[in-house]
TORKOL-6334 format. One record per residue (C-alpha): residue in one letter; residue number from 1; x, y, z. Coordinates in Angstrom, 2 decimals, padded with zeros to 5 digits. Example, Ala and Ser with C-alpha at 12.3 -4.5 7.8 and 13.67 -1.06 7.14 Angstrom:
// residues 2
NODE  res    n       px       py       pz
NODE    a    1   012.30  -004.50   007.80
NODE    s    2   013.67  -001.06   007.14
This chain:
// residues 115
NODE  res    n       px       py       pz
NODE    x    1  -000.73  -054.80  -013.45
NODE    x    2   000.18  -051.24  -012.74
NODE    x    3   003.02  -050.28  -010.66
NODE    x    4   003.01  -048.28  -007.42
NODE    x    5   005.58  -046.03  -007.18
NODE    x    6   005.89  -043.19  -004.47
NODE    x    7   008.71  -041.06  -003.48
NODE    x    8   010.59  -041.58  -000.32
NODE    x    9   011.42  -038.77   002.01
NODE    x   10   014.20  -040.14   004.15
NODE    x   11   014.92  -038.11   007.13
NODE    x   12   018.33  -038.91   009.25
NODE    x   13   020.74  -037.53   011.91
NODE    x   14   017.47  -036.47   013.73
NODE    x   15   015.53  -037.26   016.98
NODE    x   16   012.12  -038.54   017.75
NODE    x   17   009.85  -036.53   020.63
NODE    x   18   006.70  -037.32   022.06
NODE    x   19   004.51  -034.49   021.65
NODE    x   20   001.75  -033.56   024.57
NODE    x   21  -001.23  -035.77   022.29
NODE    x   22   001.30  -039.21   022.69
NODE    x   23   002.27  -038.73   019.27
NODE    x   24   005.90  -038.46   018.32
NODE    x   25   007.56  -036.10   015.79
NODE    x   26   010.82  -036.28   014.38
NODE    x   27   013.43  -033.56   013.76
NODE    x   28   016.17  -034.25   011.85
NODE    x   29   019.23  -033.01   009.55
NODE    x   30   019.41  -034.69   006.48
NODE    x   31   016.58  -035.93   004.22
NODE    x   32   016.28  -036.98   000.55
NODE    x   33   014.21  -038.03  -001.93
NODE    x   34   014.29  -041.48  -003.73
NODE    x   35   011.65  -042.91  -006.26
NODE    x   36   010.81  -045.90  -005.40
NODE    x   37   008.34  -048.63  -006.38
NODE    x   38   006.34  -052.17  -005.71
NODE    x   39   009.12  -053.89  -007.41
NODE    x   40   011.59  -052.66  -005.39
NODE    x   41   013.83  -054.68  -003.78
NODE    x   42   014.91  -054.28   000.17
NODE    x   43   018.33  -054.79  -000.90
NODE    x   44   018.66  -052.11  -003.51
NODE    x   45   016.16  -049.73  -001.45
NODE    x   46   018.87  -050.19   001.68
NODE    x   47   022.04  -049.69  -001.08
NODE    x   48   020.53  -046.31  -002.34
NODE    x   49   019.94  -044.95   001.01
NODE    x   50   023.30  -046.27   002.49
NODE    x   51   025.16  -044.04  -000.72
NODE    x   52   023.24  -041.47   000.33
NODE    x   53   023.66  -040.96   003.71
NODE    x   54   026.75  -042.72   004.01
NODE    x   55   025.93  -044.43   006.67
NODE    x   56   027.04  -048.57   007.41
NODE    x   57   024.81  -051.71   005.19
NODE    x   58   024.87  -053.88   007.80
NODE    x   59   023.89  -051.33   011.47
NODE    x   60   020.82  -049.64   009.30
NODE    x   61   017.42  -049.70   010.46
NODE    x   62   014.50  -048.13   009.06
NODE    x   63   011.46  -047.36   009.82
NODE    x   64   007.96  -045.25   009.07
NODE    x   65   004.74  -044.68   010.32
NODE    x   66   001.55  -046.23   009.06
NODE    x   67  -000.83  -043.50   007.59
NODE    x   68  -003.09  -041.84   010.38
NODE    x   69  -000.66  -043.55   013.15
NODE    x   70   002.12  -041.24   014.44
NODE    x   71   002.31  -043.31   017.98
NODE    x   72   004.13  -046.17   016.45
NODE    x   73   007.11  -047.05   014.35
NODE    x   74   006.61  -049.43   011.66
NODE    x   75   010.93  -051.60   010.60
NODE    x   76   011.12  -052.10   007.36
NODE    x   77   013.61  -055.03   007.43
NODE    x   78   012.69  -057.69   003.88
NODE    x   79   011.26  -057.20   000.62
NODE    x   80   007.45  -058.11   002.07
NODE    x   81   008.37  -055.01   004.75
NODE    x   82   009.09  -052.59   001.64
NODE    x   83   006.13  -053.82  -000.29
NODE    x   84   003.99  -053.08   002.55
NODE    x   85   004.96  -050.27   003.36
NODE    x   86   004.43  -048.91  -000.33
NODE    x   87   001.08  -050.53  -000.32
NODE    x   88  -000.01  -049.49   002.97
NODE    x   89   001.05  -045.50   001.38
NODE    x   90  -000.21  -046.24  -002.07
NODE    x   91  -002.86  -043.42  -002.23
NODE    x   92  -000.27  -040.98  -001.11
NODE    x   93   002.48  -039.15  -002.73
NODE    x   94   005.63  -039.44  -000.55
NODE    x   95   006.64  -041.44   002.65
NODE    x   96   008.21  -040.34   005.46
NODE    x   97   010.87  -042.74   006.41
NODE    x   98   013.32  -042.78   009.31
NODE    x   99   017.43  -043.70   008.90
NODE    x  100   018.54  -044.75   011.79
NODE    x  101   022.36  -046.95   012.89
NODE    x  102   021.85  -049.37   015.14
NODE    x  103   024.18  -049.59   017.47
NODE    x  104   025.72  -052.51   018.56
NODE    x  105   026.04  -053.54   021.99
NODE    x  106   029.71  -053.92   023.69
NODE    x  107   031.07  -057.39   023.32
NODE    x  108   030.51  -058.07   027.24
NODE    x  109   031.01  -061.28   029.10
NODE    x  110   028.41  -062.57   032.16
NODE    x  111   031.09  -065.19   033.15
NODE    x  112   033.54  -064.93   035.65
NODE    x  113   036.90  -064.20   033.82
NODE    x  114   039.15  -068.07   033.40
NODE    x  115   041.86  -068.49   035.42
């Protein structure tokens, strides 16, 4: 069975904006490349692009759009999200994917403080 392989482009530090169509476009600081391929692991995939970026393991989401679809953002979160995702992009070159930290919400209280 042949492997797919495709290179990454992953953009962060950037912003998504909704253009006039509905579609959104991204603008952001950093990107690099990464080989990557159907054997893959999520794991290793998130390792290389935490070195890169330096950004934290455990706060990183990513995402990318499926081909032909710039209106919504596809997480890539397990090892059946990365295969996808290269499947889904398999007649293409590269894919455009989106770094993004996750920030966590304050640890905030709905009860009535203890006496």
């Amino acid at each position: 069975m042949e492997v797919k392989r495709v290179i990454a482009i992953c953009q962060s530090g950037g912003e998504f904006f909704t253009e006039k169509d509905g579609t959104l476009s991204y603008r952001g600081k950093d990107a690099h490349a990464i080989d990557i391929d159907d054997q893959m692991k999520f794991d290793e995939f998130k390792l290389e692009v935490t070195e890169m970026f330096g950004c934290g393991y455990n706060n990183m989401v990513i995402k990318y759009f499926l081909p032909g679809n710039k209106k919504t953002l596809i997480t890539v979160s397990n090892d059946k999200d990365l295969q996808r995702m290269i499947k889904f992009h398999g007649d293409f070159a590269t894919i455009d994917i989106y770094v993004m930290e996750e920030v966590a919400p304050p640890d905030v209280s709905n009860m009535p403080p203890s006496r």
